[in-house]
Each structure stands twice: as structure tokens, then as C-alpha cells.
C-alpha positions as MATLAB code, in Angstrom:
seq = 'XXXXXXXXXXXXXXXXXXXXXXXXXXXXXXXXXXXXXXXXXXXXXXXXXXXXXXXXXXXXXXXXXXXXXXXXXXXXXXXXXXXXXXXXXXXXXXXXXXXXXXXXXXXXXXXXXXXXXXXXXXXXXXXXXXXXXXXXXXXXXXXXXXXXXXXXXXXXXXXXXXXXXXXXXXXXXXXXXXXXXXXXXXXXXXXXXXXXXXXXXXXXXXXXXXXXXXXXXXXXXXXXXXXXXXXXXXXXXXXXXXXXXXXXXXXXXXXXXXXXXXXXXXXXXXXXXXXXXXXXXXXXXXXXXXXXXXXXXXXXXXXXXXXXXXXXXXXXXXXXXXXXXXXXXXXXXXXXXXXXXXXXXXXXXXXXXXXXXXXXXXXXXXXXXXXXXXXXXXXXXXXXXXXXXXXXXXXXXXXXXXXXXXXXXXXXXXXXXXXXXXXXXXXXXXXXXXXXXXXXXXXXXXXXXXXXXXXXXXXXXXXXXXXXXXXXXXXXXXXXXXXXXXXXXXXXXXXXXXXXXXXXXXXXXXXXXXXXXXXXXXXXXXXXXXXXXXXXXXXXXXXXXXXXXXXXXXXXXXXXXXXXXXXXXXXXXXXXXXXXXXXXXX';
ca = [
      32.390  -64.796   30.777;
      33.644  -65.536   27.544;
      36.644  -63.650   27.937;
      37.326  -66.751   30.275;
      36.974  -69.416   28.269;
      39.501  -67.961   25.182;
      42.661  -70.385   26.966;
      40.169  -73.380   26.718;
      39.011  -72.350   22.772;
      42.672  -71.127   22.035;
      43.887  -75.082   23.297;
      41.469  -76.619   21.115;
      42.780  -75.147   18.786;
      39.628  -72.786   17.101;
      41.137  -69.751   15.334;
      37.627  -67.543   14.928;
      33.901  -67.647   16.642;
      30.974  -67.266   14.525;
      28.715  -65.993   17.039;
      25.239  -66.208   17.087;
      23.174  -63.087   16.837;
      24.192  -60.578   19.527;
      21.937  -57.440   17.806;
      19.129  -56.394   20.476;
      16.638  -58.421   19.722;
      13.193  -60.110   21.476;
      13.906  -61.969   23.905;
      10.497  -62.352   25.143;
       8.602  -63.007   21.565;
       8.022  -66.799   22.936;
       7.304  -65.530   26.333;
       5.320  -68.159   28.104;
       4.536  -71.048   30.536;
       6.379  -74.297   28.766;
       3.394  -76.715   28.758;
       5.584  -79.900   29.607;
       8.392  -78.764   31.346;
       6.660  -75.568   33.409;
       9.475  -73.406   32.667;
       9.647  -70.276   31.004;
       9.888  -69.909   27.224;
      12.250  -67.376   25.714;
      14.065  -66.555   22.753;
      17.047  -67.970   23.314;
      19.187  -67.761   19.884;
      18.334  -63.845   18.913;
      16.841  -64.614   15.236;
      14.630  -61.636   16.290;
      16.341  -58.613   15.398;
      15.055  -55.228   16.899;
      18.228  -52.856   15.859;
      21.192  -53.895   13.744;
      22.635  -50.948   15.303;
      23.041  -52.009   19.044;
      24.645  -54.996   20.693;
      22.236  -57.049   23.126;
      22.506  -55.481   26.508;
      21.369  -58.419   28.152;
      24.804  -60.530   26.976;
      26.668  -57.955   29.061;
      27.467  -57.793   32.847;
      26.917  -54.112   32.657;
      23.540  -54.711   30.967;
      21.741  -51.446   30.627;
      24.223  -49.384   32.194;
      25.435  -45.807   30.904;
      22.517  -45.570   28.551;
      23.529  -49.139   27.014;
      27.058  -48.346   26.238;
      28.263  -49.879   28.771;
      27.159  -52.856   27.040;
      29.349  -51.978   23.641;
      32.221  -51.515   25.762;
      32.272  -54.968   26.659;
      32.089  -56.231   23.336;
      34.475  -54.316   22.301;
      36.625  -55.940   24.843;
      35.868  -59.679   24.274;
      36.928  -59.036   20.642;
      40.028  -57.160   21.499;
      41.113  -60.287   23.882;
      39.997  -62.830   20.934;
      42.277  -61.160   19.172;
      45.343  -61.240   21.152;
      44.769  -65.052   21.888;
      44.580  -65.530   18.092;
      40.639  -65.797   17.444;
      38.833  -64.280   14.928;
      34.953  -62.918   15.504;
      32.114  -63.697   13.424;
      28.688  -61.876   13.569;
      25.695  -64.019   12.710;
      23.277  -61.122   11.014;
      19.435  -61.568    9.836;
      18.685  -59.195    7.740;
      15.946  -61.929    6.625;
      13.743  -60.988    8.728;
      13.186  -58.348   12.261;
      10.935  -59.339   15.395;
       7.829  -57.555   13.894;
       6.001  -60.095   12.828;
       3.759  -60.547   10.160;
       0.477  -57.936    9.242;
      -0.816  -58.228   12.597;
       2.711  -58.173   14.530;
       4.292  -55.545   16.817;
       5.449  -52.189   15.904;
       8.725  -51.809   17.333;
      10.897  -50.160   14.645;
      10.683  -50.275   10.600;
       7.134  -50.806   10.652;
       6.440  -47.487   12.012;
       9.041  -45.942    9.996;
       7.991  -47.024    6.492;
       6.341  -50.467    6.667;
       6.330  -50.805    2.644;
       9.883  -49.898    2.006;
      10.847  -51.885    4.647;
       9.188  -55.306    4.145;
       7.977  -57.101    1.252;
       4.271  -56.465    1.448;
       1.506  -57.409   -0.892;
      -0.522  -55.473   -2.777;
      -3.911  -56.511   -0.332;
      -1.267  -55.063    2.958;
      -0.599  -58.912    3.896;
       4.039  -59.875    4.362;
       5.485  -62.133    1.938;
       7.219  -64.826    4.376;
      10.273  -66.467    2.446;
      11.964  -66.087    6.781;
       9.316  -68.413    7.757;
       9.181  -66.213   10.806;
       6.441  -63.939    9.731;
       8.021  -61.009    7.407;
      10.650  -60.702    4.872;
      12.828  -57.881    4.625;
      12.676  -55.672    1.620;
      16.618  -56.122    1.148;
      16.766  -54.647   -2.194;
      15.151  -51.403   -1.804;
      17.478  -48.824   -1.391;
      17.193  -47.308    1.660;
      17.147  -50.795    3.157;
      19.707  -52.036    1.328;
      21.895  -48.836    2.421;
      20.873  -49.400    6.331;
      22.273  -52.828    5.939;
      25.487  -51.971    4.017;
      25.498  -48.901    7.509;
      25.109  -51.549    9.597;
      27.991  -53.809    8.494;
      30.258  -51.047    8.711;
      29.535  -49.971   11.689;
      30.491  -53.572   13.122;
      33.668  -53.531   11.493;
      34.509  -49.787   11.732;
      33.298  -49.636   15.509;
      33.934  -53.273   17.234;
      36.624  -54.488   14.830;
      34.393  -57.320   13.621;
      36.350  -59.818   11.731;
      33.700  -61.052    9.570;
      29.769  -61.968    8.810;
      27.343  -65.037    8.568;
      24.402  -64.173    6.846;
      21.306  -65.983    8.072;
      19.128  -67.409    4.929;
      21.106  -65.510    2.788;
      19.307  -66.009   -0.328;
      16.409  -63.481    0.653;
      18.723  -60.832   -0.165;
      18.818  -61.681   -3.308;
      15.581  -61.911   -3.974;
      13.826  -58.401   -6.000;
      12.205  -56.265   -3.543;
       8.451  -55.483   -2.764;
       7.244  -52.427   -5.519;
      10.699  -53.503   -7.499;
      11.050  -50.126   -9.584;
      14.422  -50.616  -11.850;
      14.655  -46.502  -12.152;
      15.903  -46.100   -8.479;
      17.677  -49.673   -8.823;
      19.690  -49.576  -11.546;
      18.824  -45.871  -12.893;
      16.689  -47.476  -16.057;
      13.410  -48.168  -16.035;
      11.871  -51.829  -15.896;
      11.592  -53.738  -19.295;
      12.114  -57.336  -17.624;
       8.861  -58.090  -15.646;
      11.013  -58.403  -12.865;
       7.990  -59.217   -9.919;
       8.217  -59.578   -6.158;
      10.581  -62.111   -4.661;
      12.335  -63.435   -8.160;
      15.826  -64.283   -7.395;
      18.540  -61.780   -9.117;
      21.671  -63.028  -10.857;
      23.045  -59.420   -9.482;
      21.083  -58.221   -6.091;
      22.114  -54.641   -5.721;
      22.853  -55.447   -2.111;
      25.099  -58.008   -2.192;
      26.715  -55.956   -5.362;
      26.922  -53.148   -2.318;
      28.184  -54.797   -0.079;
      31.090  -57.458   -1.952;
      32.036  -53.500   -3.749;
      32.164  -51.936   -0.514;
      35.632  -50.659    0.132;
      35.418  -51.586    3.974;
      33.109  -54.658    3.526;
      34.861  -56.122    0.848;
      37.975  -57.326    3.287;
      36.017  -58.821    6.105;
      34.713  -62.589    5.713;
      31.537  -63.137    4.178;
      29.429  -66.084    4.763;
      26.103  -67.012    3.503;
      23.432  -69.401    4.674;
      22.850  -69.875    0.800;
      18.738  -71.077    1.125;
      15.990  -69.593    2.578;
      12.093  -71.143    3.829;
      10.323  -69.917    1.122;
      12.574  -73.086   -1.244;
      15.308  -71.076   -2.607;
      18.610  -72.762   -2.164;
      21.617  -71.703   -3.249;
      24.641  -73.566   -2.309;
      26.930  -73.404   -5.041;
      25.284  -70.773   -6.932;
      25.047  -67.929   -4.686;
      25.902  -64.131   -5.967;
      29.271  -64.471   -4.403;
      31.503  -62.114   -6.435;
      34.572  -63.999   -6.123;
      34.410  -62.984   -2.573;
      31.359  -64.809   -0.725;
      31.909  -68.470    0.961;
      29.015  -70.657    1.671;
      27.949  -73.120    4.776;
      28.090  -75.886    2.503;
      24.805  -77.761    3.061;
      25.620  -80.471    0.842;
      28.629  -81.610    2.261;
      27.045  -82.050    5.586;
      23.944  -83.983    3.821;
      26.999  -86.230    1.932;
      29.304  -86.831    4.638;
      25.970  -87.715    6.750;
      24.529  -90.031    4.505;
      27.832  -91.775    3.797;
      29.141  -92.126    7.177;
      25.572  -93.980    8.352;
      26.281  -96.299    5.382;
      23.843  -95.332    2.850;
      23.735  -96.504   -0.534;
      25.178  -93.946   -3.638;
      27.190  -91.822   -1.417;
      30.519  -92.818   -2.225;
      31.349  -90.690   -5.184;
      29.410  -87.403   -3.804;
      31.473  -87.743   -0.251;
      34.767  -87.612   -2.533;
      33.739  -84.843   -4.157;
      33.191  -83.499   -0.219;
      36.965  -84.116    0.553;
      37.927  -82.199   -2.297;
      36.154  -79.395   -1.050;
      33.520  -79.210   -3.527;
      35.080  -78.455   -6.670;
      31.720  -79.269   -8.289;
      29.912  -76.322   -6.471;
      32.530  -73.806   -6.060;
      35.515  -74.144   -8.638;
      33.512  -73.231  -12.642;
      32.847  -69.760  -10.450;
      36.353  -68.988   -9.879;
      36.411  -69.592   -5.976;
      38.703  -71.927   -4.021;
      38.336  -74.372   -1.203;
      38.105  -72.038    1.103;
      34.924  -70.563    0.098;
      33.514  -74.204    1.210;
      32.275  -73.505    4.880;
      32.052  -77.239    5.824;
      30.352  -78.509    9.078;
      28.421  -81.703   10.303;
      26.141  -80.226   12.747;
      25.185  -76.147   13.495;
      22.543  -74.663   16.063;
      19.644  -75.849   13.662;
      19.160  -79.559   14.181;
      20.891  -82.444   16.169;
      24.277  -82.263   17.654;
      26.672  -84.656   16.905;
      26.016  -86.402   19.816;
      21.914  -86.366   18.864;
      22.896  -87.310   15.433;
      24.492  -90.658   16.324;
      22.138  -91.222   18.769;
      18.510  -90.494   17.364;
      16.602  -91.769   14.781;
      13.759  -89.152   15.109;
      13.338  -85.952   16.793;
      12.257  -85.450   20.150;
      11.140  -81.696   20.264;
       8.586  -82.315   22.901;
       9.977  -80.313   25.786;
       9.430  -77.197   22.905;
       5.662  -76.986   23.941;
       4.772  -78.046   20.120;
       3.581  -81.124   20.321;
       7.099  -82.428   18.515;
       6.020  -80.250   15.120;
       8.497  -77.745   15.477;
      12.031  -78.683   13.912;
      13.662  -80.416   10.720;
      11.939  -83.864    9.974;
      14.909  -85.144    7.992;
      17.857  -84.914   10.003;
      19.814  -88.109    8.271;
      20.637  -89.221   11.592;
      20.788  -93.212   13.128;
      20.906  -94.251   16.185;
      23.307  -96.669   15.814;
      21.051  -99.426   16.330;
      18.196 -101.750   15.173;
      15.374  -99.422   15.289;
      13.915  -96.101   16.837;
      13.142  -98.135   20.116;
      16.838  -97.648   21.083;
      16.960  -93.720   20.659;
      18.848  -92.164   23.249;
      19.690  -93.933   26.220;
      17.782  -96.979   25.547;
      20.608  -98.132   23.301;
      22.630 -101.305   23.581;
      25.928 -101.349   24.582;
      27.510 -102.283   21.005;
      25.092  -99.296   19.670;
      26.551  -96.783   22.380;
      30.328  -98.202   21.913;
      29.630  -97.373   17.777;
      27.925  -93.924   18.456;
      31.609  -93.058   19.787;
      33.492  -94.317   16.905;
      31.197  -92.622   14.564;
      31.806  -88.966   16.376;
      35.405  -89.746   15.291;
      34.648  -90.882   12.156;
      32.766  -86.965   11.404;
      35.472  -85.460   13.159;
      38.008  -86.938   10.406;
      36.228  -86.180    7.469;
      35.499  -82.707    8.839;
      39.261  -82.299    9.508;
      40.883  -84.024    6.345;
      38.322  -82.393    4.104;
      39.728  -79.599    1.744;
      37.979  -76.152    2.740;
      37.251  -74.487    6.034;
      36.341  -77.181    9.011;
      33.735  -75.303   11.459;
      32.627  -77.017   15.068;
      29.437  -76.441   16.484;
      30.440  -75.275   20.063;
      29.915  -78.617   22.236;
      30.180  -81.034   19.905;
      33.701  -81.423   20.742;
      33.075  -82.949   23.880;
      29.282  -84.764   23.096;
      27.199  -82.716   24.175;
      23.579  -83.987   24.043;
      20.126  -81.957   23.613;
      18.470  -85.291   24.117;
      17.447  -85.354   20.982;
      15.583  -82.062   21.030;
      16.626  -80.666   17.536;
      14.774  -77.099   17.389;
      16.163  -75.407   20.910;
      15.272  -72.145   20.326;
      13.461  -71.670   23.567;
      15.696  -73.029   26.009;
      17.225  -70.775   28.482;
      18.332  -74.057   30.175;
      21.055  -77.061   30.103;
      19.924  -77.865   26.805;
      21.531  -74.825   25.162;
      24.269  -74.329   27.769;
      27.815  -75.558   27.404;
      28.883  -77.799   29.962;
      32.354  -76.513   31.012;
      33.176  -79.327   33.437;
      33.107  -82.471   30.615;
      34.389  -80.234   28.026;
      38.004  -79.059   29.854;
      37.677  -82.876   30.945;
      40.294  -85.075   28.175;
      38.553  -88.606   29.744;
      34.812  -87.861   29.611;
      33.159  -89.055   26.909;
      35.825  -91.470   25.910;
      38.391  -88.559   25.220;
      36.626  -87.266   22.577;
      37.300  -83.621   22.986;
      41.037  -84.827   23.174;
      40.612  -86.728   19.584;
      39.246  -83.174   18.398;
      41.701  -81.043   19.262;
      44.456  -83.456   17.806;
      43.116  -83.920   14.529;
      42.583  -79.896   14.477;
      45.935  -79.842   15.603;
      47.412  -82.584   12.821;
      45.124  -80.761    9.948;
      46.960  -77.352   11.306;
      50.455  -78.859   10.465;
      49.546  -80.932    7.000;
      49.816  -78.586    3.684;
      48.063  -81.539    2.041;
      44.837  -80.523    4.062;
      44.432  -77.070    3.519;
      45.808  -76.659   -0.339;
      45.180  -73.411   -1.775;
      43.534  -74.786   -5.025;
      41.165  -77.728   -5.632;
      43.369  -81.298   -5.426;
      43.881  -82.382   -8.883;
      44.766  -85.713  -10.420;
      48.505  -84.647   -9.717;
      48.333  -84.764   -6.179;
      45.463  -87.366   -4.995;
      44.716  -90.554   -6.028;
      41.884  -92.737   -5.197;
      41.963  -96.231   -3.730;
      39.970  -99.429   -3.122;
      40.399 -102.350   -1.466;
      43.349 -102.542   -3.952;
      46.032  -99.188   -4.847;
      44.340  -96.599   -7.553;
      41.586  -99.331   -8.069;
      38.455  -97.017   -6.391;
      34.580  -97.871   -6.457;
      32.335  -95.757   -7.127;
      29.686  -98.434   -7.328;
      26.265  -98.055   -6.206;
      26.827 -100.207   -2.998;
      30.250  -99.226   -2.440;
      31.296  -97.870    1.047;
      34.573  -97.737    1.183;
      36.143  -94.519    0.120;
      40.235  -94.132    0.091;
      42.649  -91.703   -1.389;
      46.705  -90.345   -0.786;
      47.028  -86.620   -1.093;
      50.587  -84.846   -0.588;
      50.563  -80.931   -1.734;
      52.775  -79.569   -4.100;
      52.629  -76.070   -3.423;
      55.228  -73.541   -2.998;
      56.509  -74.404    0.483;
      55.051  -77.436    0.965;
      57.362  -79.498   -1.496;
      58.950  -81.411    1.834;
      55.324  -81.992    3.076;
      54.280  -85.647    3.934;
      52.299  -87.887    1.652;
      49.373  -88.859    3.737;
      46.893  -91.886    3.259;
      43.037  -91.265    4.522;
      40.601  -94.512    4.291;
      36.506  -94.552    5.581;
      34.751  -97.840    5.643;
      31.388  -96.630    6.283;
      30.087 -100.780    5.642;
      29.329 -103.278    8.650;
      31.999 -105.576    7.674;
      35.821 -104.927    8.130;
      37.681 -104.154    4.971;
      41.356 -105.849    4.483;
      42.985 -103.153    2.243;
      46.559 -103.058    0.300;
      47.986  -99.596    1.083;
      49.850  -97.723   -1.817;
      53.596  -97.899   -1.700;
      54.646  -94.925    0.305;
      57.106  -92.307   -1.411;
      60.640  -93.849   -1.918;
      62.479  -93.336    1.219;
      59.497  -93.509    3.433;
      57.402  -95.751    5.433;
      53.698  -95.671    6.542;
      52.984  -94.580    9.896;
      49.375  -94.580   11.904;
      47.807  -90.907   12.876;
      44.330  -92.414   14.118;
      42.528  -95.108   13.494;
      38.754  -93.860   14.807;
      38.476  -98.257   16.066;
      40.874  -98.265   18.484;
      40.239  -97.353   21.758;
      41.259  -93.848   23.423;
      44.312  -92.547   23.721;
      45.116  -94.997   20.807;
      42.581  -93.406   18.418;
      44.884  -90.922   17.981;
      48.548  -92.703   17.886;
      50.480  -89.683   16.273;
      50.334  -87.695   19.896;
      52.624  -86.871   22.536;
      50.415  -87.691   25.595;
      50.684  -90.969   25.419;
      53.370  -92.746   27.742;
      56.374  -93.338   26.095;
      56.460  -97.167   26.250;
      52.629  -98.102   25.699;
      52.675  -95.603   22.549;
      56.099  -97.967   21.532;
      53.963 -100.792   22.148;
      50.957  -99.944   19.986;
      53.316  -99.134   17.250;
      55.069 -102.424   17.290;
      51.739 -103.947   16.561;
      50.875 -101.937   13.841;
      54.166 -101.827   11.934;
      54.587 -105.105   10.534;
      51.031 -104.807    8.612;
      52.037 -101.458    7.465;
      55.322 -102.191    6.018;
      53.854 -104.627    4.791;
      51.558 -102.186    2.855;
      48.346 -103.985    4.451;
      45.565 -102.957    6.797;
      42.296 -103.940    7.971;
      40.071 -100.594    8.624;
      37.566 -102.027   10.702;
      33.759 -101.796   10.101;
      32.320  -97.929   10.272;
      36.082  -97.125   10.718;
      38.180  -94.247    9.608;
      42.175  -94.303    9.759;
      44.679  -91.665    8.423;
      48.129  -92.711    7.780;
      51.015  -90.447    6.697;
      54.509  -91.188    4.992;
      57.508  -90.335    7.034;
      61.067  -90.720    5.881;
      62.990  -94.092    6.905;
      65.342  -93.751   10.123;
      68.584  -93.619    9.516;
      70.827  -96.769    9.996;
      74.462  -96.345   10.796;
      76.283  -99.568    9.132;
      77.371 -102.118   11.359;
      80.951 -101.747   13.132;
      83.813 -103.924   11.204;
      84.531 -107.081   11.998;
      88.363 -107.629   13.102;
      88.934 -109.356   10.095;
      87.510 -106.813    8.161;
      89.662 -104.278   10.431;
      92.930 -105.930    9.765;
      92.448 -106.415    6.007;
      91.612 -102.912    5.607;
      94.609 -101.680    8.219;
      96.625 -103.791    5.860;
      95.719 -101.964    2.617;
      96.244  -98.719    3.919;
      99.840  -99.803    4.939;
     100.796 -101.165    1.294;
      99.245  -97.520   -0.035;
     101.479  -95.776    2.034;
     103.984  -97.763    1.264;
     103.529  -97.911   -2.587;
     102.672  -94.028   -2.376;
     103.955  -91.845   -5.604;
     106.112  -95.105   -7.023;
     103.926  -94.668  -10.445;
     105.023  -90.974  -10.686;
     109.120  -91.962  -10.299;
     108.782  -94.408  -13.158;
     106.996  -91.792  -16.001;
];
């Protein structure tokens, strides 16, 4: 089935899939009647790992055929057709935690094998829980440690796997249960290392960034874990290791919905997190950055919920992430959902956009949870992991649709698209002073005020290549008051030209496109174009507009007049006339 969706990902514009976990694993560990709803509850995602050896049979249309290979054929040929179309494949592994439980849980694989070397287990026989989900895996010892490295390589080796996520990464590298330095290291232990400490060197994520096989592939951690150990920015990376950068979607969040002291931190976002990522060597692209994943709202939810409504979970609403730094775009939590007002539902759609951009102009790696680009709602359910239903599923019929949901998907795939062709968004090294400068209301006059919520810079890269590249100029108003702003003079030779501007309405969101009609996009540029050369724009309230330099047309001089023509006719005749008489006189 997913084979048939690659022309609808490739048009989008998505060059790799991070899939979620497709190791057989439990699907029936939440196996029961839904109190509220009467349906059925399963494990939906797969954060219940039975064997990292085997791909989930159930996925496949052969299911359990040929012993289960059957199954691994089929992978093998969605990734082989990703491929040709141009998409890369992401595993998402948990080598956190397996679907045995806790003390009292099943017995299914490792616990029969060697339930001390293969959990962290206290002294008394109860599971340390740093997963939340019951047990932790003993990642460090080293037969573990060596199964996971086996398992990795047997992805890449076997299915031509592209790359891993590593779900709450930070468990492995935290010291393993009986932590005995002799077998670690090969010297005994003089540190009081104890249970659980995190490691400035884990010897499995040593293993596996030294591995000569693992060490090419992409290698993504989920840098925290639920026992309070996060990581982002600090995690044993190796100069090899990128992160889902949590902060930048807790930034861009908070400045977006207009928050207070958010200004400076979602610059630092654009850069790509230089703060977090560039003392340790790595470059923007080690900065995973995202808005939204499986865990929590969806962009849709996050614009339209001030709380969480988990109740269809059976949990009574407990279940889920309490902080979500969402708003509903409205006066209060009495217009969640669809009891907003019309001006809050019109804003919900501008701020999508206004995520979108900052996801897309940001320096690093952009990654879309899979629906967002066309609004797809959970109703604000936040903590789907049961769902085998609507809720989870990806609704095929709005997303190939460019007019549903006030052409959002199309505003998606054309900023992907722009960011795709722009050098200036996808530098190689962290921006410097040399190539962007930040604005205010006024040119290279920025706030970084307590109250301030309007961020603006130009960027233009200077890398090899990329000389020629266009200067472009990025503004977000996040305040509830338009801002009239003097634009920087563009490059010599140039003039400013609109890309979007996230408060018009569709298709001109997105002016810089070739869908539009010829004579309405004409149109909507005449408007815009005396403001702009004049260097002045008003980015409307909770706005976002991108602007890029382009080089003046070319204006052929004016034909002579027939004065002009005969006077010049004239002095061409005397030349002639008067040609070589200096020479016959030296």
C-alpha cells in the first residue's frame, strides 16, 4: 500500500520516511473493550518490541506466509521502490525498552533467556523503568549491547535501510544493571559507577558510531528519556549522531503563539541551533527540526486546542503530555476544537503557515509529521497509541486534494519546494555575522526585548557554488497588531520580490508559484510592488512573509528620436568624410 503512495510523497516533495517501528512487536498488549468508544484497543504504534530481528508480519499483505518471509520480502521491496523514486528509509528502533513488562510481565523472549543481563533489574528482582513502559533495557552490557549493534546491521546489510531513529535515546547511555568495568572497558571499576548514571562514553553508542557498517547510515536520537534525562544538545554523538531537536519545537511553539521572551531563543532556532550543536563540532544538519511528531498534537490539534482531549483513550484523559504549548486561537478553552469562532478558525490557518515557514527557512533538517501537510486532526486526542481507527489513519482523499483545507498541503509542498532551490536555507555551516543580519521594524536595528515579537533577518550563502544565489528576506510577527516594517536595501542590481506572505489568502500565500493564472498572479504583483520598491511592508498580525532579491529586468533604451537620428546620420557622414586627413598632414 505504501508502494502506492511514493508519486504522492515524491510530489510533495519528502526525500526519506522515518518510519515508525515495523519490528514484530505486541500488538495486543492493550487488548481490550474501549470504555467510551466500544471499540477495540490495540497497540497501534509498535513501541513494544518482541524481536529486533523480524519485520512485523502483520504490515505485510503476505502476512505470515512462507514461514514469515514472505513478509521481509515485501519490505525489501517498498525500500527498493523508495529508492528509485528518490526516498530514503528510516527505522524507528526501541531498544529502550521490549513488550515484557515489568517483574510481573510476560515472558516472551529476553526474559527467559537471561532476565538480568538483559534488563536493568534491582538488587530485590524489581525493573528499573527510565522507558516508562515497565522495563529498561540493559543497553550497556555486552551481550546486549552486541545484539543491538547485530541488529542494526542486519537492517542495513539485509533490507538496505538508509538510516535509524532511536526512541528515548538517552537510556543507552545510561551504565548498565551489575555495571562491572572488567568486561566493559577491560579494567576493573575504581569510579563508583552505579546503575543508570549517564556515561560521557556508553560503550554502545561507542559500538555502534565505530562500527564500520553503522557508521555511514543516519543516526538519530530521541536525546531524553522518562526517567528525566534529557539530552538535546549534549548527547554522545561522536561527530556523527543528529538529534530531534526538542527545543526548537518548544521555541518556535512558544514564539509563534506570541509568548513573551521567545524572540532571541527562536533566532537561535533559524540558525539551526548553533548554541546546542556547533562547540561539539557538528553542523546544521545534525539539528532534526520538527513542530509536531506521533507524540502529542498535530499541527492541526496544536492550533486548535488549548488542552488535551485523550478521553476516547479509555484513561479518563490522564494518559498523554499535559504541556503541549498549544492555543486555540481564541479567547479561552471554551472554543477548543470546533466550537471556535470564525476569526479563531480563519487564524488557526494562517498559523499552520506560519510553522510551515519557520520549519522550512530554518537552517538544519525540516521533518513533517505525515498528515500535517494537509490538517489532519486527532480531535485533540494527543496520546493515540490505541487507535486502530481514523484517528491514526491518513486521509488520502483531502491530502492529494490542493483546495481542502484552504490549500494548505499546496503551501507545503511549495515552500519544501522553494527551501529545495535556496543555498541560503540549507548552508553547510552555521550562518555567521557575514551572511545574516537581523532586522526590526527598522534595517539591522533587531529586538531582542522581553516583549518583542517580531523577529526579521536577510540571509544569502556564500558557499562554493552558491556565490550567484539570491539574497532572501524572512520576517515573523508573532504580535496581534500589524507591524509596518522598512525592508533592507536589496543587493545592488536587484529588487525585492514576494515568495509568501502566510496573510494572504490561498493561492496568494504563496506568490512565487507557477499555478497561479498568468494575469491574476500579474495582478497581485502590481499591488505589492510599489511598497516593496519602496523598501516598505506591513507583515500583518501573527504573519510570516519571505521575500527574496532578484536581479532588475533588463531595459533596452528607448528608440532615437528623428532628430536624434539625423544628427547622428550627420556625424557619421563628416567622419567619413574627414577620415585619415590628420595622418596626410604629419
Amino acid at each position: 500500500a505504501l508502494i502506492e503512495r511514493l508519486p504522492y510523497l515524491k510530489r510533495m516533495g519528502f526525500n526519506a520516511l522515518e518510519l515508525m517501528p515495523c519490528h514484530e512487536f505486541n500488538e495486543l498488549e492493550y487488548y481490550s473493550p474501549n470504555p467510551v468508544t466500544g471499540e477495540m484497543r490495540y497497540n497501534f504504534w509498535g513501541y513494544s518490541t518482541v524481536s529486533y530481528f523480524a519485520p512485523k508480519q502483520l504490515y505485510a499483505q503476505a502476512a505470515g506466509e512462507d514461514c514469515g518471509r514472505a513478509a521481509g520480502r515485501e519490505l525489501k521491496t517498498m525500500v527498493r521502490e523508495c529508492h528509485r523514486n528518490g526516498i530514503e528509509v528510516i527505522m524507528d528502533v526501541v531498544f529502550n525498552h521490549t513488550a515484557e513488562g515489568n517483574e510481573k510481565g510476560l515472558t516472551l523472549s529476553f526474559r527467559g533467556l537471561d532476565n538480568r543481563a538483559y534488563y536493568m533489574v534491582a538488587d530485590n528482582g524489581e525493573f528499573y523503568n527510565y522507558s516508562g513502559c515497565g522495563n529498561t533495557l540493559n543497553c550497556n552490557h555486552p551481550v546486549v549491547r552486541q545484539m543491538i549493534v547485530d541488529s542494526l546491521r542486519y537492517w542495513v546489510t539485509e533490507y538496505h535501510i538508509d538510516g535509524f531513529r532511536f526512541d528515548l535515546a538517552s537510556i543507552m547511555t545510561r551504565a548498565s544493571a551489575e555495571w562491572d568495568t572488567q568486561h566493559m572497558y577491560g579494567q576493573p571499576n575504581t569510579g563508583g559507577v552505579v546503575i543508570g548514571e549517564s556515561l560521557a562514553d556508553p560503550p554502545v553508542i561507542a559500538m555502534i558510531s565505530n562500527d564500520p557498517i553503522l557508521g555511514s547510515v543516519k543516526l538519530i536520537a530521541e536525546a531524553w528519556d522518562a526517567g528525566g534525562l534529557y539530552q538535546v544538545g549534549s548527547f554522545p554523538h561522536y561527530g556523527k549522531w543528529a538529534e530531534w531537536n526538542g527545543r526548537f519545537r518548544d521555541d518556535a511553539r512558544n514564539f509563534i503563539r506570541g509568548f513573551d521572551g521567545y524572540a532571541g531563543l527562536f533566532a537561535e532556532c533559524l540558525c539551526g541551533s548553533p548554541s546546542l550543536y556547533k562547540q561539539g563540532g557538528r553542523k546544521p544538519e545534525h539539528s532534526i527540526n520538527f513542530i509536531t511528531a506521533h507524540d502529542g498534537f498535530t499541527l492541526r490539534d496544536l492550533v486548535s486546542y488549548n488542552d488535551k482531549h485523550n478521553n476516547a483513550n479509555g484513561e479518563n484523559n490522564n494518559d498523554g503530555e499535559e504541556n503541549n504549548q498549544s492555543w486555540n486561537c481564541g479567547l479561552g478553552p471554551h472554543e477548543d476544537g470546533e466550537n471556535a469562532t470564525p476569526i479563531a478558525k480563519v487564524l488557526r490557518d494562517r498559523q499552520m503557515r506560519n510553522f510551515f515557514t519557520a520549519l522550512f527557512v530554518s537552517q538544519g533538517v525540516p521533518m513533517v509529521y505525515m498528515g500535517d501537510e494537509y490538517g489532519h486532526t486527532k480531535g485533540g486526542n494527543n496520546n493515540t497509541y490505541c487507535h486502530d481507527n481514523d484517528l491514526n489513519y491518513v486521509d488520502w482523499a483531502v491530502a492529494k486534494d490542493p483546495v481542502k483545507n484552504q490549500g494548505l498541503s499546496r503551501f507545503c509542498r511549495l515552500m519544501r519546494q522553494f527551501r529545495a532551490k535556496q543555498p541560503a536555507l540549507r548552508m553547510s555551516e552555521f550562518p555567521t555575522e557575514n551572511n545574516i543580519k537581523w532586522h526590526g521594524h527598522h534595517p539591522h536595528q533587531p529586538s531582542w526585548d522581553e516583549d518583542n515579537r517580531f523577529v526579521a533577518f536577510t540571509v544569502k550563502s556564500y558557499e562554493a557554488g552558491a556565490e550567484d544565489s539570491p539574497m532572501l528576506y524572512i520576517a515573523f510577527n508573532a504580535h496581534h497588531l500589524p507591524a509596518k516594517v522598512v525592508l533592507p536595501n536589496p543587493p545592488d542590481g536587484c529588487q525585492w520580490r514576494m515568495v509568501s506572505d502566510t496573510a494572504l489568502q490561498p493561492p496568494y500565500d504563496f506568490l512565487d508559484a507557477d499555478d497561479i493564472p498568468a494575469q491574476s498572479k500579474a495582478a497581485a504583483e502590481a499591488m505589492l510592488k510599489p511598497s516593496l520598491a519602496a523598501n516598505i511592508y506591513t507583515v500583518m498580525d501573527r504573519a510570516s512573509v519571505v521575500i527574496r532579491a532578484e536581479p532588475l529586468p533588463y531595459v533596452a533604451p528607448p528608440p532615437p528620436s528623428l532628430e536624434e537620428a539625423a544628427a547622428a546620420a550627420a556625424a557619421a557622414a563628416w567622419c567619413r568624410e574627414h577620415r585619415g586627413v590628420g595622418s596626410r598632414h604629419l
